[in-house]
N, C-alpha and C positions, 0 to 999 in steps of 0.2 A: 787804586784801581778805579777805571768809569764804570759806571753805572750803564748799564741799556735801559734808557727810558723805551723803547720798541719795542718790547717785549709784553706778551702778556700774560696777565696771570692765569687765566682762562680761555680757552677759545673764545666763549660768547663776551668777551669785553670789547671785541670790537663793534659787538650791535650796539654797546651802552649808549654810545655818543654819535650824532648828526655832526657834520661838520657842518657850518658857515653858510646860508645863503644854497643848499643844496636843494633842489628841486622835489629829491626821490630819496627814497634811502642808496647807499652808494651797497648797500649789498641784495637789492635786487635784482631778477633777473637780467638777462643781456637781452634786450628786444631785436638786435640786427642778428644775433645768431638764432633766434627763433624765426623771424621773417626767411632768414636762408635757408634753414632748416625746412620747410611749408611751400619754398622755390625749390626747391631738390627734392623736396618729395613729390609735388605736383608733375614737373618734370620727369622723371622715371616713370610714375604712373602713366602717364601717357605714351612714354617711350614704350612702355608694357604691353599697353594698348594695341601700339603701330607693329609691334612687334609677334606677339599674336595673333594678326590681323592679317599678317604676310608670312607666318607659319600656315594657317587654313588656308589660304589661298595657296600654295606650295603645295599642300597633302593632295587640294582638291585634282590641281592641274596633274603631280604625277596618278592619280587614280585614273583622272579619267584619259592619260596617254597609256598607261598598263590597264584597259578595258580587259578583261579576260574572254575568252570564248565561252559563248551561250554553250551551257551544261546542257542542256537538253537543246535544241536547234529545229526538231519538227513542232515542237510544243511554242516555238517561238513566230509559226509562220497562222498559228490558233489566232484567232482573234479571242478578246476576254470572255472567261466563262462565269455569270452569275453560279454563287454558289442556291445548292437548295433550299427552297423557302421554310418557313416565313424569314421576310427580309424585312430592315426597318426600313421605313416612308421615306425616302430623302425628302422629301415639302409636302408635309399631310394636308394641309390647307388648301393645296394647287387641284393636290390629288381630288379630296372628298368634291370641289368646284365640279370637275370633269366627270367625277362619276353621277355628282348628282345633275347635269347636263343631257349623260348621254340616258340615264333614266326618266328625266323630260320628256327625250326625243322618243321612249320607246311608248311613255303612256300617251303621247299627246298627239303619236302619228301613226303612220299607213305602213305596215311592212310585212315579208313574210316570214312565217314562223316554219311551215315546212311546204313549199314548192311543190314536192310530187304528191301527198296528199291532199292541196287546195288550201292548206289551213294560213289563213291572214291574222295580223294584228291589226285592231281597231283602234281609235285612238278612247280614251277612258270614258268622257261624257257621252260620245255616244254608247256607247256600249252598256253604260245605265241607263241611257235614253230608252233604248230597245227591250230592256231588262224591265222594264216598267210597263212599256208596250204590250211584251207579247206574254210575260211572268217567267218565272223559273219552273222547266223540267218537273215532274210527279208523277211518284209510282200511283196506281189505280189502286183502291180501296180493295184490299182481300175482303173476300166475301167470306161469311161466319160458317166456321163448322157447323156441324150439329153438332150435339149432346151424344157423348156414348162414344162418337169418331176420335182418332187420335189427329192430334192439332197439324197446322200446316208448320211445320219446321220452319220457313222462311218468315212467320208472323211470329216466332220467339227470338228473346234476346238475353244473355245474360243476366240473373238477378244481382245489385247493386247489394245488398245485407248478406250474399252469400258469397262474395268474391267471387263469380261468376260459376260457381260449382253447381247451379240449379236456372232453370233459365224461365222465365216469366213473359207473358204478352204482350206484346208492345203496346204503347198507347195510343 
């Protein structure tokens, strides 16, 4: 009977031996079924992509052809209502410019405060200018009890060590 020399006695006896002038080993990977594999996967990915891509475009188109009618329809004729403050700043930097501007213009100019009464705003330096000039307003000097009299009410003031329970002279 023949013999099979093809045959082996273990699987791993085919790693034992290189053949001849082989570059690689003959039992590593296959690199063209890996590059194809990385082609067909790259591919469907994208495919994926286009394909997704014209699903949302699809959804968008039939929503916005089925628009439903405004559930409320006078509330839509409103123009927008800020809700109740406090609100955040949309640009606090813009803001704090403008207000510190328009409080420039109020210490620095001529304007009026109330019309039927006569009362004007000054602009700041005069207004210590004047203030210097002519002094600040003062009450007249209360003129002294006597001895025995009970005091003038208006010349007492709460005492500060009695949390205001007893009321002492002013100074």
């Amino acid at each position: 009977m023949a013999e099979h020399h093809h045959a082996h006695a273990t699987p791993d006896d085919q790693y034992l031996n290189t053949t001849e002038g082989a570059g690689h080993e003959h039992t590593d990977a296959n690199v063209w079924m890996i590059v194809q594999f990385a082609i067909w996967l790259m591919l469907s990915a994208v495919g994926t992509h286009f394909l997704m891509w014209g699903m949302f475009e699809w959804f968008v188109t039939d929503r916005n052809a089925a628009a439903p009618v405004a559930e409320f329809p006078l509330a839509m004729e409103q123009e927008p209502r800020l809700p109740a403050g406090p609100r955040l700043q949309a640009i606090p930097a813009n803001e704090i410019v403008v207000f510190r501007e328009r409080e420039s213009t109020q210490l620095n100019g001529y304007g009026w405060v109330d019309r039927n009464a006569g009362v004007v705003r000054i602009p700041i330096a005069e207004a210590m200018h004047l203030v210097v000039e002519r002094g600040l307003p003062s009450r007249a000097p209360a003129a002294a009890a006597p001895e025995g009299a009970s005091p003038d009410v208006s010349a007492l003031m709460p005492a500060d060590s009695s949390a205001g329970r007893t009321m002492e002279r002013r100074r």
